[in-house]
C-alpha positions as CSV (number, residue, x, y, z in Angstrom):
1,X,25.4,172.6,138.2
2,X,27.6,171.0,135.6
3,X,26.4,167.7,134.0
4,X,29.8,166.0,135.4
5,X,29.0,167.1,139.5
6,X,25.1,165.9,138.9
7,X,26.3,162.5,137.6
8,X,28.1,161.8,140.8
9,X,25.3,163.0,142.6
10,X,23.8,159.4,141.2
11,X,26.1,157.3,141.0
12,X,24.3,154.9,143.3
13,X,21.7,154.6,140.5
14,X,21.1,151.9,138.3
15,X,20.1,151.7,135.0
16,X,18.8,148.5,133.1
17,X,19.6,149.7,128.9
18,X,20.1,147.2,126.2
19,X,21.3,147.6,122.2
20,X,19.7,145.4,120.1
21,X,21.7,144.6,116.5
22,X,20.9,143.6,113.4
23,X,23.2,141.4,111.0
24,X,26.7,142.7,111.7
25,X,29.5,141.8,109.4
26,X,30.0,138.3,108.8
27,X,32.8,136.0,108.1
28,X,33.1,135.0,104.6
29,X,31.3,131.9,103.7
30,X,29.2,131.9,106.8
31,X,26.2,132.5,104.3
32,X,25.3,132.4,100.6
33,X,25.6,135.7,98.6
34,X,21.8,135.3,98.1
35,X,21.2,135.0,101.4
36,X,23.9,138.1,102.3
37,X,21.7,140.4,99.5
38,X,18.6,139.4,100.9
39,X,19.9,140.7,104.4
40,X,21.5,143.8,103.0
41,X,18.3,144.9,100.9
42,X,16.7,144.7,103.8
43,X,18.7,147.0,105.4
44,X,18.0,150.8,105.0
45,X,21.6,151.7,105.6
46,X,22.2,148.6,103.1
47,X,25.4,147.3,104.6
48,X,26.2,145.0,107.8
49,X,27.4,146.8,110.4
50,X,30.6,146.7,112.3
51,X,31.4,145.6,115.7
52,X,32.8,149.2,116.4
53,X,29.6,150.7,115.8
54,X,27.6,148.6,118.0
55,X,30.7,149.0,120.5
56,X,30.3,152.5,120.6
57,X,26.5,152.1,121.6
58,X,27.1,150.4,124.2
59,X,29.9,152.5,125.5
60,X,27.6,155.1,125.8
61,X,25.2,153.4,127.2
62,X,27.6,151.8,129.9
63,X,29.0,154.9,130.7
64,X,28.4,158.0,132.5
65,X,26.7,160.0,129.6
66,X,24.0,158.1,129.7
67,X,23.0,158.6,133.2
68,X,19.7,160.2,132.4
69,X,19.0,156.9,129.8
70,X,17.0,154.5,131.5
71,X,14.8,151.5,130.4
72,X,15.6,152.1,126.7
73,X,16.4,149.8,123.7
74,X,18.7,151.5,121.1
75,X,18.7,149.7,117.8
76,X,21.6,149.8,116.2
77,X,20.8,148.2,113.1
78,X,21.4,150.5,110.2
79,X,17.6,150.7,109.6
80,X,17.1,147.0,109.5
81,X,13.9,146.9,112.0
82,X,12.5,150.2,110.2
């Protein structure tokens, strides 16, 4: 049975999935560049992330791909809560 004809098959299900972020890009002057290098180094990836990024999460998640996902958290923080 293909994945797409098995989705269907569930489509009465529901799901309860969440994505959790870190510190996404910020607009200038928000904080102090201290304050922004203190955030970054902690950071594995050390860079914000973008709202596309954390978009695409929760695309997946909302969509039909995911219909085997259930009860999870996906952090998408660039290794922040590492």
């Amino acid at each position: 049975m293909k994945i797409e004809d098995q989705i269907e098959d569930h489509e009465d299900e529901r799901t309860v999935d969440s994505a959790s972020t870190a510190p996404l890009a910020l607009v200038a002057g928000d904080y102090d560049e201290r304050a922004l290098s203190a955030a970054r180094a902690a950071t594995a990836l050390r860079r914000f992330g973008q709202a596309p990024e954390v978009a695409d999460v929760v695309a997946f998640l909302a969509g039909a791909r995911s219909s085997y996902v259930t009860g999870q958290t996906l952090c998408v923080d660039g290794g922040y809560s590492l």
